[in-house]
C-alpha positions as CSV (number, residue, x, y, z in Angstrom):
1,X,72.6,-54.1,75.6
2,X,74.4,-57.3,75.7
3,X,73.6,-60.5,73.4
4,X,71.7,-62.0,75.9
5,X,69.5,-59.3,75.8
6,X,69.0,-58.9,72.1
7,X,68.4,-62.4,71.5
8,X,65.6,-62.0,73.7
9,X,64.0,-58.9,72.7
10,X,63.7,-59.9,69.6
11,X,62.1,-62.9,70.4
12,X,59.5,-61.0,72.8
13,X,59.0,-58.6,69.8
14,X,57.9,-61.5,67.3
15,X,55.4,-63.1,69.7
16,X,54.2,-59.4,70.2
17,X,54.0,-59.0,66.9
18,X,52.1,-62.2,65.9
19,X,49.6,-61.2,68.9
20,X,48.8,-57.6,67.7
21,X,48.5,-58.7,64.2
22,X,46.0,-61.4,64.8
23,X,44.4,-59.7,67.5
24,X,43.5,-56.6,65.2
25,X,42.7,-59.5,62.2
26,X,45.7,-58.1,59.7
27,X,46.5,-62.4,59.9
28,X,43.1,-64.7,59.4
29,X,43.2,-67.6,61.5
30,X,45.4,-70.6,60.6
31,X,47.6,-68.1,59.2
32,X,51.1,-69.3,58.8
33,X,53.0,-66.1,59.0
34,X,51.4,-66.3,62.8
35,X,52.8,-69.6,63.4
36,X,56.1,-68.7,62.2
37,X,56.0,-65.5,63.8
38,X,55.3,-67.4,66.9
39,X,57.5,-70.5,66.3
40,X,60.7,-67.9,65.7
41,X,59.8,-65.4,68.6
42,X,59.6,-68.5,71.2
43,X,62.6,-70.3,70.2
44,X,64.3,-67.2,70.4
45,X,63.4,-66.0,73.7
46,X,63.8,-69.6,75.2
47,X,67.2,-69.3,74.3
48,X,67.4,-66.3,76.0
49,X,66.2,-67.9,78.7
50,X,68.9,-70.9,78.1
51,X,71.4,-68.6,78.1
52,X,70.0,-66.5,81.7
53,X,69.4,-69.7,83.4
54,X,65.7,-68.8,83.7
55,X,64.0,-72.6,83.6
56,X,60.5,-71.2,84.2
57,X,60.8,-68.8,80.9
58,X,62.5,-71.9,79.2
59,X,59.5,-74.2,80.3
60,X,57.1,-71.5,78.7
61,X,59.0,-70.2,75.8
62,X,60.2,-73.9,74.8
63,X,56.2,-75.0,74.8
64,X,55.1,-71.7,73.2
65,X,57.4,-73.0,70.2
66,X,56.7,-76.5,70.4
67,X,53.0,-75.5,70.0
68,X,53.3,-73.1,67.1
69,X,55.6,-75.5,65.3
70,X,52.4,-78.0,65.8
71,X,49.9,-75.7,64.6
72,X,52.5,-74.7,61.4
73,X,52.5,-78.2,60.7
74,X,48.1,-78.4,60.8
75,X,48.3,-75.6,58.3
76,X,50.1,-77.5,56.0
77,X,48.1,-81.0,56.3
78,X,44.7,-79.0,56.3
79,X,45.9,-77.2,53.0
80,X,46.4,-80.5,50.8
């Protein structure tokens, strides 16, 4: 398994991870370990993608980010 490779399976594996636990409700909703879990997974499988030269993974993967960062930053305004 080269670097490539680990980059991106361990960002597959957080997004995974953040599905399942939400899914089976171990997170509430708004939770921010979900959004984290999220914004770390996708940033590191779009580089993975970066670094494969896959733009339609680095289209999806770069939004999936940009999205959980966005819905990080909610938590925190809702919370004041």
């Amino acid at each position: 398994m080269n670097y490539t490779d680990i980059i991106s399976t361990v960002g597959v594996f957080l997004i995974l991870l953040a599905f399942f636990l939400h899914t089976f409700k171990y997170l509430p909703d708004n939770c921010k370990l979900y959004f984290i879990l999220n914004l770390i997974g996708g940033a590191f499988a779009c580089y993975g993608s970066v670094l494969l030269g896959s733009w339609p993974f680095i289209v999806l993967e770069g939004t999936w980010s940009v999205v959980a960062l966005v819905g990080l930053i909610k938590t925190f305004i809702e919370r004041r």
